[in-house]
N, C-alpha and C positions, 0 to 999 in steps of 0.2 A: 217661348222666348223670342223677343220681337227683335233686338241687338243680336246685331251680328257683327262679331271682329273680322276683320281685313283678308284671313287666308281661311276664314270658314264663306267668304263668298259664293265658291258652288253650291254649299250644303246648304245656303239661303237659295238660292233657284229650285233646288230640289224642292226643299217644304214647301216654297212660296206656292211650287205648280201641286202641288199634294190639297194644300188647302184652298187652292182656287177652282179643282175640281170639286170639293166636298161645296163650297161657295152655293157652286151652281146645280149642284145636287139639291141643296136645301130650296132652291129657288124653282127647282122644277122635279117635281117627287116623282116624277115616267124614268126619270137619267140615274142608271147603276154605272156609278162610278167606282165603286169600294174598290173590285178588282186593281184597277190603274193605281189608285191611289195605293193601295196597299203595298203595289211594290215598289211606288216611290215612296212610300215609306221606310220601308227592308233600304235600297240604295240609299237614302239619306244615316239610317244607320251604321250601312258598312262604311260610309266616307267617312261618317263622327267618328266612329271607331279608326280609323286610319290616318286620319289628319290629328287625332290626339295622344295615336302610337308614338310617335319621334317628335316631339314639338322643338323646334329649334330655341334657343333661349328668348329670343326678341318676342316668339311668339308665345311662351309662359309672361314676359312680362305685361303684353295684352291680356291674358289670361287675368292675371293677376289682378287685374285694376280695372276685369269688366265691373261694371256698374251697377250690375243685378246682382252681382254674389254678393252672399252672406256678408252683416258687417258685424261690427262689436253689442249693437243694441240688440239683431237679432239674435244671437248667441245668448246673450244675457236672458230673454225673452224666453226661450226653448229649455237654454238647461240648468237654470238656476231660479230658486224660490224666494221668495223672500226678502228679493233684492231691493235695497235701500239707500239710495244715493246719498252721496258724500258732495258736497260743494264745496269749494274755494281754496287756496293757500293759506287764507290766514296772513297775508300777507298783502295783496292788488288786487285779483278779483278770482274769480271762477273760470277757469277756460275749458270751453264746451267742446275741443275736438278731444277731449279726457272724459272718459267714463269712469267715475269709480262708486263701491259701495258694498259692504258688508253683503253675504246674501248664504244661501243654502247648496251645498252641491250634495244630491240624494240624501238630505236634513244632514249634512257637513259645514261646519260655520266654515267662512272662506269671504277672504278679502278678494272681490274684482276687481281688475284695472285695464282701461285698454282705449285703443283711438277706434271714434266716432266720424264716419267720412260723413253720415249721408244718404238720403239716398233722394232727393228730388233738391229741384235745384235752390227749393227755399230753406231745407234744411244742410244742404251741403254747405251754404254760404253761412250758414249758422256757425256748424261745426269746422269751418275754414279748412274743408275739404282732409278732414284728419291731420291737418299741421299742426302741432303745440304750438304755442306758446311760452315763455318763462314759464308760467302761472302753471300751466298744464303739467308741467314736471316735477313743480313743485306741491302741486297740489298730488298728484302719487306719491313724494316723498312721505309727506305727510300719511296717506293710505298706509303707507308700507309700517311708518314708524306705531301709527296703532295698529296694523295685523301682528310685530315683533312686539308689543308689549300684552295682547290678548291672544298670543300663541294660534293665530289662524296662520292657515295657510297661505298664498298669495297667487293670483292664477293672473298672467298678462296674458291680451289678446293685441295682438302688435297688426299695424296695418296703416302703413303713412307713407305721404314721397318722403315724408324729411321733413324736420324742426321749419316751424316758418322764421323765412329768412327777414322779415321785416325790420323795418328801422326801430320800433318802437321794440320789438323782441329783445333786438339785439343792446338797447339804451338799459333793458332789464336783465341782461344777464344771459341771456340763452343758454352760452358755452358753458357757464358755469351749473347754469339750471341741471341741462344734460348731463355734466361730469357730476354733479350731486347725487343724483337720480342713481345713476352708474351706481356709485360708491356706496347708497345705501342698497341698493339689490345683494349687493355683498359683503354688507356688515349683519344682514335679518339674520335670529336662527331659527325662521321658520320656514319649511318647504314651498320655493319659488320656482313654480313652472310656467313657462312661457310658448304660445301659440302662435305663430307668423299665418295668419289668414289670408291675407292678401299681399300687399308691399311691406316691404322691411327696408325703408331707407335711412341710410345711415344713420348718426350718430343721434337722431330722436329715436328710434327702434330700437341702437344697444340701452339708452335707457331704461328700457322696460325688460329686453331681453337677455340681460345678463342674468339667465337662471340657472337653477340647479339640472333641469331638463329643460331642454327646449326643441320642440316637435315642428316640423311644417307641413303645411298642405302639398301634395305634390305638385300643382303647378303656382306654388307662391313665391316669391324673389324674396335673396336677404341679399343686401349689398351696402357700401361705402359708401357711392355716390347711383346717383341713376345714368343709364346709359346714353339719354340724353345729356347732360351732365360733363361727364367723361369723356364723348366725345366731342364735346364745345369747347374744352381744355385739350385732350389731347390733340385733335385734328383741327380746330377751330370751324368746327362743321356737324352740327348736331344732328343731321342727315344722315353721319353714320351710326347712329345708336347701335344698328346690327352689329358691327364689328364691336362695339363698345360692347352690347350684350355677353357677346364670347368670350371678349378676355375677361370681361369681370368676376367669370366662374358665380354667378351670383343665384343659381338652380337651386331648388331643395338635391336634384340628386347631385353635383358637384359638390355642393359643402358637408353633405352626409360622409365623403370621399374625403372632402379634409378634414373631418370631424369637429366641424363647428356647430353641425347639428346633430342631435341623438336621434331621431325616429323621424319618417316620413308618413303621412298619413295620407292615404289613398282617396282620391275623390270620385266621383261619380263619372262615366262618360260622359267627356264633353265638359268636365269640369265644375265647380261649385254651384254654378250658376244655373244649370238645367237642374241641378236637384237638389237645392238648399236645404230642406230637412234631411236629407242621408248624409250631405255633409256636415250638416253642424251635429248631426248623429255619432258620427264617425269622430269629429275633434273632444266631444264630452267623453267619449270611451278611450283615447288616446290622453286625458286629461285626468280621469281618476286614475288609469295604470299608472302614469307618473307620479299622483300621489303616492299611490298604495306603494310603489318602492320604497320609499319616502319613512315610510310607517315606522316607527320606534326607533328612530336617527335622534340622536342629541344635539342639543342647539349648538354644540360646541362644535362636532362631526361635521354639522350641516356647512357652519360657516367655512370649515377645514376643506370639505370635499369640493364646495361653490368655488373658493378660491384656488385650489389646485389644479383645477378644472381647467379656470381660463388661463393658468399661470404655464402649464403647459400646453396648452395651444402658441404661448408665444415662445417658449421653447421651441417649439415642432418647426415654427414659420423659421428662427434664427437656424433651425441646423438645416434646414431648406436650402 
């Protein structure tokens, strides 16, 4: 992994001199460097290991939106067969930071849906960096409204700063796009479980994330606004992101604590990004347990238990 975030700086000096010995190893085959190297190797482990024991929040939200971790295409790629993309609303056009498409989970018909970041800089501006669109939210209602009439399942993979705020967005509806979105996740009666892989910014992520379960990655952020954000409003200084990170409680393990999420899924040391296939390993077996609860729930139950869900969470916040 050639990116490195901000507070793994040491553990970049480490590797760097690990693999500039091996360099000059390869360059001159008399030089046994393995020893040296090897246990800059070992110390570049124990630091991974220690800088990912405590990660303060500011430093999960680097986590969160490195650049190399897994995205929704690759997900799709690893743990689903079959998959057969769905275009457009039916309404403007297609918006490409929306993946969606009927596919296979272990030969399971199952509807996908999820935000597209990207991953080089021609395909990011593609997908406009995982911000929806109108079109994008609308074009999952759609998804969702044929998985409830072919009794699939519905699997979200959430990962966006947030609805794009643009002019032309907002000329289409945005807010409403989102509150649509919203309202059908909890009118379906078929089993909707949602994944926060990387960012979960606000009200384009509750879109998708209004499930029946919803699991995160351990170092993926779900929040209202972003910390940059929040502190540009509350302080008028978005240099404090850090303090903004902290109050915003916006951790997988913080909101496990308030119970806005059900399950935390473990990542690899060092985070998604060093071991993309154990991670995206790790969220498809976190993905079928969720179904499998799931199993022999009536569309009525479903919709019963979906809505009681969130309806008590806004209990919980009023007797708060």
């Amino acid at each position: 992994m050639s990116t490195y975030l901000e507070f793994e700086k040491p553990l970049s000096a480490i590797e760097g001199k690990a693999e500039e010995l091996r360099a000059m190893a390869r360059a001159n085959e008399d030089m046994d460097v393995e020893k040296e190297a090897a246990a800059l190797d070992k110390k570049a482990a124990d630091l991974l290991t220690d800088l990912y024991k405590n990660l303060t929040p500011w430093a999960k939200c680097q986590v969160a939106r490195h650049p190399t971790r897994p995205h929704c295409r690759d997900y799709i790629e690893a743990l689903f067969t079959e998959f057969t993309p769905l275009a457009g609303d039916r309404n403007f056009a297609d918006d490409h930071a929306v993946m969606g498409g009927i596919a296979r989970l272990n030969d399971r018909p199952v509807m996908v849906i999820g935000h597209e970041k990207g991953n080089d800089t021609k395909t990011r501006i593609e997908r406009n960096f995982g911000m929806a669109r109108p079109e994008g939210y609308r074009k999952a209602i759609r998804l969702m409204d044929l998985a409830d009439r072919f009794n699939l399942p519905v699997i979200s993979l959430v990962d966006t700063p947030g609805a794009y705020p643009g002019k032309g967005a907002e000329e289409r509806g945005q807010s409403e796009a989102i509150a649509r979105s919203t309202q059908k996740c909890l009118q379906i009666g078929v089993p909707l479980v949602s994944v926060i892989v990387g960012e979960g910014g606000s009200g384009g992520a509750v879109a998708f994330a209004t499930a029946s379960r919803l699991a995160m990655l351990e170092h993926s952020i779900y929040s209202v606004i972003s910390p940059e954000g929040c502190a540009s409003i509350l302080w008028k200084d978005p240099e404090k992101m850090r303090e903004a990170a902290e109050a915003l409680r916006l951790t997988a393990q913080d909101l496990k604590k308030l119970g806005v999420v059900d399950q935390i899924i473990p990542e690899p040391r060092g985070g998604a990004q060093r071991d993309p296939a154990r991670a995206i390993e790790s969220v498809g077996q976190a993905i079928e347990a969720m179904l499998k609860e799931m199993d022999g729930i009536s569309r009525e139950d479903l919709i019963a238990q979906r809505r009681a869900k969130f309806l008590a969470m806004g209990a919980k916040g009023l007797a708060a």
